[in-house]
C-alpha positions in Angstrom: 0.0 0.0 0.0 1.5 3.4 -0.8 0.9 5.5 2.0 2.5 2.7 3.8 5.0 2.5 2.4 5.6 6.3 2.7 5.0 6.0 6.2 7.7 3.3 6.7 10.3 5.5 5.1 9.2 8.2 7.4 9.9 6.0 10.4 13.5 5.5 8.8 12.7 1.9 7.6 13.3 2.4 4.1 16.5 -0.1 3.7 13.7 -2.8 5.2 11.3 -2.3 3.0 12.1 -5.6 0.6 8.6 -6.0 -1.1 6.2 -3.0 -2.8 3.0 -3.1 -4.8 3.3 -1.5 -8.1 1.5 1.6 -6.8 4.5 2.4 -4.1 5.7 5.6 -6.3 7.5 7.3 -3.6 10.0 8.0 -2.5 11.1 7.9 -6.4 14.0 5.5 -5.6 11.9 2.8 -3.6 10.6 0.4 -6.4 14.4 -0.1 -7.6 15.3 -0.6 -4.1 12.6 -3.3 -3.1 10.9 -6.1 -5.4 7.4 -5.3 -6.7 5.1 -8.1 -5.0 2.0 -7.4 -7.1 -0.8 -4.9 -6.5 -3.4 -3.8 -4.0 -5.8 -6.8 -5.1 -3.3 -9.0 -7.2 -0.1 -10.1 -5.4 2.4 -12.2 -6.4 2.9 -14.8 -3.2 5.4 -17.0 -4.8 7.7 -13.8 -5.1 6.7 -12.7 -1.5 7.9 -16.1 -0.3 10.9 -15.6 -1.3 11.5 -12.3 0.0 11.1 -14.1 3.4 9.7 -10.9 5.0 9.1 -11.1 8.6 6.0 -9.3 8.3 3.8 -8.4 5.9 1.6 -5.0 6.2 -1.9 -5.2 4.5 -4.7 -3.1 4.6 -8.4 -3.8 5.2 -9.4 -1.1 2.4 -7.0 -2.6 -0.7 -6.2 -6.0 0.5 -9.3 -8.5 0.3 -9.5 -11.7 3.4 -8.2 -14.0 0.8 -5.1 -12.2 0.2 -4.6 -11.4 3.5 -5.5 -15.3 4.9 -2.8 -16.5 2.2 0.2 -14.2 3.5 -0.8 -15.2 6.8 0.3 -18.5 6.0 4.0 -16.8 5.0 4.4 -14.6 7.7 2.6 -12.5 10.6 0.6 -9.8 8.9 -0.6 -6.3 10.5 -3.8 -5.3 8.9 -4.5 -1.5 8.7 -8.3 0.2 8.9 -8.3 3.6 8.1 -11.0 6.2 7.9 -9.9 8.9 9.7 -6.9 11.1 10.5 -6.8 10.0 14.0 -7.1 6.3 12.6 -3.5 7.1 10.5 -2.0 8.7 13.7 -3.0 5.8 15.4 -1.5 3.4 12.4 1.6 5.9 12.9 1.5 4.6 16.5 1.5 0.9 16.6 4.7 0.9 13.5 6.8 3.0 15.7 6.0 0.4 18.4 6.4 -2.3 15.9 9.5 -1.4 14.7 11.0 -0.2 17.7 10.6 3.7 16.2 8.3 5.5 18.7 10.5 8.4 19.2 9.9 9.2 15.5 6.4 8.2 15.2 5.9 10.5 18.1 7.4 13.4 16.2 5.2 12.3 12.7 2.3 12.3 15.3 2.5 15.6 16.8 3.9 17.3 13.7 0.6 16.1 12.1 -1.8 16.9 15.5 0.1 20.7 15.2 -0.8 21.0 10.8 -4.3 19.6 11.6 -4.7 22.2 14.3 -3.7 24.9 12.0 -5.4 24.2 8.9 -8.9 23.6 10.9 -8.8 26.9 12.4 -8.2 28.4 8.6 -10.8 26.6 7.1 -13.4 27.6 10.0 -14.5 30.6 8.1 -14.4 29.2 4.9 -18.1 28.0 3.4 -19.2 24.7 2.4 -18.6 24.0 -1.2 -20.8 20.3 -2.9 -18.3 18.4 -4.7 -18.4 15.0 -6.2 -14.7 12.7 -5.6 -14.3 10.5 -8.5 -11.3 7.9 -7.9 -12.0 5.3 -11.1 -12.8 5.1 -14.4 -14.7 2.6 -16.6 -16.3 1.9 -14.3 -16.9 5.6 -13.2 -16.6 4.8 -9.1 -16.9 7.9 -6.5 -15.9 8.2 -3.0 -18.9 8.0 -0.7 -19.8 7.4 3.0 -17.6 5.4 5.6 -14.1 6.3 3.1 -11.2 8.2 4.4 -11.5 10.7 1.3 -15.2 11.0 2.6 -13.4 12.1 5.9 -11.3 14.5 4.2 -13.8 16.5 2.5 -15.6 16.8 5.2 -12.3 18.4 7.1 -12.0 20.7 4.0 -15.6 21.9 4.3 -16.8 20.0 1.4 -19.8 18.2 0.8 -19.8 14.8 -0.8 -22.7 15.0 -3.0 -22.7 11.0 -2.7 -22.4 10.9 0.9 -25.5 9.4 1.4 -24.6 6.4 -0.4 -22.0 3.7 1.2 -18.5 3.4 0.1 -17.5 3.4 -3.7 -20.7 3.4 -5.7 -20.5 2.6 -9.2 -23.8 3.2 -11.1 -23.6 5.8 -13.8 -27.9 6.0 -13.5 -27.0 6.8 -9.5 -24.5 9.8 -10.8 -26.8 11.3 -13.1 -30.2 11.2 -10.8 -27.6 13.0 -8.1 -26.1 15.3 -10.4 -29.2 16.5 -11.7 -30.8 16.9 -8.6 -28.2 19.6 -7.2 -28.4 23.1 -7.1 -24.8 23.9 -7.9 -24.3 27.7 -7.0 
């Protein structure tokens, strides 16, 4: 997962890192440094094997049970659940105690606690603005309730036209009848 991946190099794990999914674009350097295991909902567990890892780190929102059931059977996995910011400082949390980094996690933590405390109190004044978050194409999918995008918008004073509807709806009828029934200003 990318943001995992990001957040591992942030803890000063980077040189651990041995297996990414083709999505892990950053830091630039990190696919040439670690083997690409697969994706988010294909992975590759014969080259994961071979990695011998001695974990693996899934999430609940890209990785499905199966995948997560079959590394199991490799290695100890952490599974991930985020929908919030407090949820990723959390996540932030349990890999510095994981990997023996809570000194840095604690910085990432309050560095993020210290921006989030800042940008809410210049967005107060701004007004709420509809939007619609499209993540995916063919089929057109949008972020809607229970997501951490959802989340997000809602931090940035936006409302998710489609936040009525549960996770990542993909019915082109459902955007239309929404679209058409919005007063954009």
């Amino acid at each position: 997962m990318p943001s995992q991946t990001e957040l591992l190099c942030d803890l000063g794990l980077e040189h651990q890192v041995v297996g990414v999914t083709k999505f892990c674009v950053h830091p630039g350097h990190i696919k040439g440094q670690s083997t690409i295991v697969g994706g988010t909902k294909q992975i590759h567990l014969d080259k994961i094997r071979e990695l011998q890892p001695d974990i693996i780190l899934c999430n609940k929102e890209e990785n499905t049970k199966a995948i997560v059931e079959a590394c199991e059977a490799i290695c100890p996995v952490h599974v991930s659940d985020i929908f919030t910011v407090d949820d990723s400082v959390e996540l932030i949390k349990q890999y510095g105690a994981l990997f023996d980094r809570q000194t840095k996690a604690e910085e990432l933590t309050l560095a993020i606690r210290k921006k989030l405390d800042e940008f809410n109190r210049f967005i107060e004044t701004h007004p709420l603005k509809k939007v619609a978050y499209f993540i995916w194409k063919n089929p057109w999918m949008v972020a809607a309730n229970n997501t951490f995008i959802n989340h997000l918008l809602k931090l940035n004073k936006f409302e998710n036209i489609y936040g009525h509807l549960a996770r990542y709806p993909c019915s082109l009828t459902q955007f239309k009848t929404q679209l058409n029934s919005i007063n954009f200003h």
